[in-house]
N, C-alpha and C positions, 0 to 999 in steps of 0.2 A: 504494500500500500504506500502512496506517496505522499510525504506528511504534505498538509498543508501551510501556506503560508500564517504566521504568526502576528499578527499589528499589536503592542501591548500601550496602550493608552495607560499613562504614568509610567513608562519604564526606567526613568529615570531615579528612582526614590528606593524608597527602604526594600519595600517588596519586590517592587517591578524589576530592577536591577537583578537582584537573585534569580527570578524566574527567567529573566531573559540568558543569564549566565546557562541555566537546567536547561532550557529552551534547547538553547545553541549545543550543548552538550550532546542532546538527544538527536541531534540533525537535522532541528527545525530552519526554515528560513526566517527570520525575525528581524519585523522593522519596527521602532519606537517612536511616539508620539510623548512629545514632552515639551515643556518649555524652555529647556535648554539651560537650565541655569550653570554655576559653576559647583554647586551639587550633584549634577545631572550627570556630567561628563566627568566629574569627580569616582563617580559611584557605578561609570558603565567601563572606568580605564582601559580594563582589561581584555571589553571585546568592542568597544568603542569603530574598531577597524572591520567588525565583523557582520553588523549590523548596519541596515540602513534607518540613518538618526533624521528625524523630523523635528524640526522644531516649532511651536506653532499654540495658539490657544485655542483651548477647547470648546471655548464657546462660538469658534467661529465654524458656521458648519458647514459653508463652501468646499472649507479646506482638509475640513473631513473627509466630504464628499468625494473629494477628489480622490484621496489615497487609499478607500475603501473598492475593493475587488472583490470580483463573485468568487467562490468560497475560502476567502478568507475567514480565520477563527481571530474574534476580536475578544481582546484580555482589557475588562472597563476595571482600573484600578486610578480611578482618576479619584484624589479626596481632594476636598476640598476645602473641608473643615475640622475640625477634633469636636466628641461632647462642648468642650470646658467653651471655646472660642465661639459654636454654636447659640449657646445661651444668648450669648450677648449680640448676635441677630440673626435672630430667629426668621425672619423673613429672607435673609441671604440666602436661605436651605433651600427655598425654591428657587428661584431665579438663577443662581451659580448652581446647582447642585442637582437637582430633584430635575429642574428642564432640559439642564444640559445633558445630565446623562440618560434623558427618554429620548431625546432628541438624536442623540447615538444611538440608540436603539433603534428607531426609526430607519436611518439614514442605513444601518447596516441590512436591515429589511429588503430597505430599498434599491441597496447593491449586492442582493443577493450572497451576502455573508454567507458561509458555514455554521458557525454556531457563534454564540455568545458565551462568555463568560466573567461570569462576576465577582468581585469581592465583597460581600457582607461582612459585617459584624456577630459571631456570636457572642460576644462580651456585652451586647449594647442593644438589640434588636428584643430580648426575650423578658420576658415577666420574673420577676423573684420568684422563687419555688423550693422546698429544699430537697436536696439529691440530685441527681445530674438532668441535664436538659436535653431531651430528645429535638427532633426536628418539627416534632406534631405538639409541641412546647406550643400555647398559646403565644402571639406576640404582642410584648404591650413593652414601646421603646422607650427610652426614658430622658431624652432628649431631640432636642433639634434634628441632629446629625443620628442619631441613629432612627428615628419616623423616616429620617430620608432615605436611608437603609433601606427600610422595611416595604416602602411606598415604590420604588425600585423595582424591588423584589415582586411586587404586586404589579407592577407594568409589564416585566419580561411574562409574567405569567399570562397575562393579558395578550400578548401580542403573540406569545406560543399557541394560542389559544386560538386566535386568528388569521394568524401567519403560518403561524408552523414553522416559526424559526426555532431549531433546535439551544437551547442556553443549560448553563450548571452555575447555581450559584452555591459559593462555597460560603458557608460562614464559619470565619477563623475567631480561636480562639485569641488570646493576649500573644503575638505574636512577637517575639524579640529577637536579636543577633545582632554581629553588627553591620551599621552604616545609617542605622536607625537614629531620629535624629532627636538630641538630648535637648529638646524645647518644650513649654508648658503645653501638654496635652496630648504631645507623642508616644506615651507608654512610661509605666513606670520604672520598666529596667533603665534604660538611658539616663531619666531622671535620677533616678536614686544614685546610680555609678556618676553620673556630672557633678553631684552633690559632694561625694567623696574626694572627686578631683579637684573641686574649690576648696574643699575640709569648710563644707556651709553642712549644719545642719537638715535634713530633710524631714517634711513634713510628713507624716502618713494620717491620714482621714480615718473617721470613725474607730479611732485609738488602734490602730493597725487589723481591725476585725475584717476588714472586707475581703473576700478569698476570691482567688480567680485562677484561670485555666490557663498556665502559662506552656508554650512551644517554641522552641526553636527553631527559627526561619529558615535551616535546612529542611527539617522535618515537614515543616506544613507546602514548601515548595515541590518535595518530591512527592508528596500527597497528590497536587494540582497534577505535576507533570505527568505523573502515574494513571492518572484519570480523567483527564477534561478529552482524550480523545478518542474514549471509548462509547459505545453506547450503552450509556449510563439507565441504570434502572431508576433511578430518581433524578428528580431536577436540583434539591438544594440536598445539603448533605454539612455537618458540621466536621469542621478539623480542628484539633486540640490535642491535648495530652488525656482527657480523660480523669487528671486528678486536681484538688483542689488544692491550694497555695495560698495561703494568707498574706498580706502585706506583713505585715512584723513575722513570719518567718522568712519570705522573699529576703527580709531586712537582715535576719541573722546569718543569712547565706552568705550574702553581699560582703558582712562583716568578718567575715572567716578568710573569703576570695582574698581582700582588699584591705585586712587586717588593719580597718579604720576606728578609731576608737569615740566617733563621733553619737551623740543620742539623739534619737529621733526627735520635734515636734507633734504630738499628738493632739489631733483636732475631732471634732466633729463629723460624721458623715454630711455630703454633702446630696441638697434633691436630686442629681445628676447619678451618682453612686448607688449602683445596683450596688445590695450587699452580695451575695456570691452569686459566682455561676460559674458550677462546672459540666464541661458538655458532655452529654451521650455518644459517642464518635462508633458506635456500633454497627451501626448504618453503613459506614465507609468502612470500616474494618472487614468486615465482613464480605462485602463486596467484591474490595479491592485487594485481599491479603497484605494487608498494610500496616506496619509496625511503628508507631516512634522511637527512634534511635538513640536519641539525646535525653540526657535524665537532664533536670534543672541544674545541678550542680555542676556538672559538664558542659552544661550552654552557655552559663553565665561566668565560668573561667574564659573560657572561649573568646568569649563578648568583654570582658573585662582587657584581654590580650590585644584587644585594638583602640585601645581606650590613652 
């Protein structure tokens, strides 16, 4: 079979970089859609020569237009926003976010794509509950940026529905490694490790109780690459580790790595702050014989060696 052409919208950033690296590994052809910044080409170095680089905005759909080919398989990892930045406007989630990326949906419709595939949130998309979260989880998001998740999610389904454009959306758990970027709202491995590299104390919310499903950004890539070009028995499908992780252990980890003798700020939980959620990944396991590889303690030495 002859893989098809790859276009990864946000290839330049934490995730998209990685995938395009597994991509090119697997013998895909892959062209990226990015804005070009000096992060961008910072974080594609290494196959920068290998890929055809677009630079361009998203919102412009001309230019979309243009570089979208009948069955091409489009990778939407375009963000726009974080939770925390979402808040404070709440209407940018449509207009940058929620239009642009139907709008790429559309347009890949309309040139005859292969398939679609997504990036969700499962950290952000699902209801508190306790014990792990399957995919038949009710959804109820708990901010801006993840309704626009969710709302997304409810588009490709809609337009599958109509069109019969094949899509997989994946919802990743707390995904880290590195090149991931140590800014308010990026993830809390970055944060916590930047903190250490100032020696500033770091904050953890609702007194370090909030637990979450942390992966490392190899693992959850070779998940995608392993399966977005199969014929998938389901459309969405959660990836994570499957186990739950506290912030104040996350903390004692970090402190062992990086032998910091710094003590946390502990705050409040915030409205934004799912208390836990860890995913069901049974789903994909099962399907796909697929392992996680990487324990947390191993990821986050890893992740600290670039730091």
């Amino acid at each position: 079979m002859i893989n098809p052409r790859c276009i990864v919208f946000g290839g330049g950033g934490f995730l998209g970089s990685h995938l395009v690296e597994k991509l090119l590994e697997k013998g895909f052809t892959v062209s990226v859609f990015s804005r070009g910044s000096k992060t961008d080409y910072q974080n594609l170095s290494s196959v920068i020569n290998k890929v055809k680089f677009i630079k361009g905005d998203f919102n412009n759909s001309g230019l979309v237009s243009r570089i979208i080919k009948p069955n091409d398989v489009i990778f939407d990892l375009i963000a726009s926003s974080v939770p925390f930045s979402s808040m404070q406007l709440p209407t940018e989630e449509i207009k940058k976010h929620i239009f642009s990326h139907v709008q790429l949906i559309k347009t890949a419709i309309d040139k005859k794509a292969k398939k679609i595939i997504f990036f969700s949130s499962g950290g952000a998309v699902y209801q508190e509950k306790k014990g792990k979260t399957s995919e038949k989880t009710l959804l109820q998001p708990a901010s801006p940026h993840a309704i626009s998740k969710a709302t997304i999610e409810y588009f490709l389904s809609y337009f599958n529905k109509f069109y019969q454009i094949p899509f997989v959306t994946y919802r990743l758990s707390n995904v880290y490694g590195p090149r991931q970027r140590a800014e308010k709202g990026f993830g809390i491995v970055p944060t916590l490790f930047n903190h250490v590299k100032q020696n500033k104390p770091p904050t953890l919310f609702d007194q370090g109780k909030i637990i979450r499903d942390f992966i490392y950004v190899d693992d959850a890539i070779e998940a995608v690459v392993k399966s977005f070009n199969q014929k998938n028995q389901h459309a969405i499908y959660n990836i994570g580790s499957g186990r739950g992780t506290s912030l104040k252990t996350l903390w004692q980890e970090i402190k062992k790595i990086t032998k910091t003798k710094l003590v946390p700020i502990y705050k409040p939980r915030r409205p934004i702050d799912v208390k836990a959620v860890i995913l069901d990944i049974n789903r994909f396991k099962n399907e796909f014989n697929w392992r996680q590889k990487t324990r947390l303690a191993a990821g986050l030495k890893k992740t600290w060696q670039t730091y």
